[in-house]
C-alpha positions in Angstrom: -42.3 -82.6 19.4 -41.2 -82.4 23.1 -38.3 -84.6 24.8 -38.6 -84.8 28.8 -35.1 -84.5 29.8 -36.1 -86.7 33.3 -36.9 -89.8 31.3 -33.7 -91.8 30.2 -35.5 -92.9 27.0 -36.2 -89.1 25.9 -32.9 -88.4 26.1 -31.5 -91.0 24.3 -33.9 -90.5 21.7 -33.0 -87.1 21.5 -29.6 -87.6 21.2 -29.8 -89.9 18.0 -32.3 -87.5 16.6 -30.0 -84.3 17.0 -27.1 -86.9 15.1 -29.1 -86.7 12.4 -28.6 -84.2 9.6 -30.7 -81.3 9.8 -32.1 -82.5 6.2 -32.7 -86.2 6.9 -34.5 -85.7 10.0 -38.2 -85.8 9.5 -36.9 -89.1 7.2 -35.5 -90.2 10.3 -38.6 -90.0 12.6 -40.9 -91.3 9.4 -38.4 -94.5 9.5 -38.4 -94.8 12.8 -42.7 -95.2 13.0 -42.9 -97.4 10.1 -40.8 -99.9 11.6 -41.8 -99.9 15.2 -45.3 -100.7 13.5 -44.2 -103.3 11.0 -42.2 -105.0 13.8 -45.6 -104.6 15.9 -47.6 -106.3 13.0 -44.6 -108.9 12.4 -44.9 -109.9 16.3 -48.7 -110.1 16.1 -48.2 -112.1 13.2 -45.5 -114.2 14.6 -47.6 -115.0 18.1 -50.6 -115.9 15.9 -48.8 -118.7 13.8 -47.4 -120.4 17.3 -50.4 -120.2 18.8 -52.2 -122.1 15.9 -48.9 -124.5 15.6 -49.6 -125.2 19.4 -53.3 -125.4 19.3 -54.4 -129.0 19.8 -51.0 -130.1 21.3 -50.9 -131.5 24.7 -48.1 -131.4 27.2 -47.3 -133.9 29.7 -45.2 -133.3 32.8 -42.2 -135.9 32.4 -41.3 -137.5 36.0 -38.2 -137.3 37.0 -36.3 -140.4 36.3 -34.9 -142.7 39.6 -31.7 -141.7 40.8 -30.6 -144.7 39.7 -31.4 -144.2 36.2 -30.9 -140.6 36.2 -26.9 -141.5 37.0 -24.2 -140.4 34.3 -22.0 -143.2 34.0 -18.6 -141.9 35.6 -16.1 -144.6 34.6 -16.1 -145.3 30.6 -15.7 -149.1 32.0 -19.3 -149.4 33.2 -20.4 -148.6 29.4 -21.7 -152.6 28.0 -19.1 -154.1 26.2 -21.0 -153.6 22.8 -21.0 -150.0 23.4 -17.0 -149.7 24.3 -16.4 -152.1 20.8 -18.6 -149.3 18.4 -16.2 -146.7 20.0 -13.1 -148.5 18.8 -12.2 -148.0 22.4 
């Protein structure tokens, strides 16, 4: 196995190989593959079920509402009176 001391990545994959006790560290890199590829299966797996949930589903582009509308109300004294009584206000 070969490290290219120009790529930021090598490096830093060398580094926390070399912290690794001389012992443990073919356990390391075996660790390391198995869960880059069961996090690449889980993804796959992952895209597939949204895409099914999605398939069929059919989005509309909401207009924006009049500015009118669209205004927050400002003053707690423009809310209807009904609202201002369920507030115990």
């Amino acid at each position: 196995m070969t490290f290219d001391m120009s790529n930021p990545r090598h490096v830093e994959a060398l580094a926390l190989f070399s912290a690794q006790p001389d012992r443990s560290r073919s356990e390391f890199i075996i660790n390391c593959i198995l869960q880059a590829e069961q996090e690449s299966r889980l993804e796959a797996v992952i895209r597939k079920s949204v895409s099914e949930a999605l398939e069929g589903i059919r989005f509309v582009e909401r207009k924006p509402l009049p500015e009118k509308e669209a205004a927050l109300t400002d003053n707690i004294s423009d809310l209807p009176g009904a609202l201002l009584s369920m507030m115990d206000i």
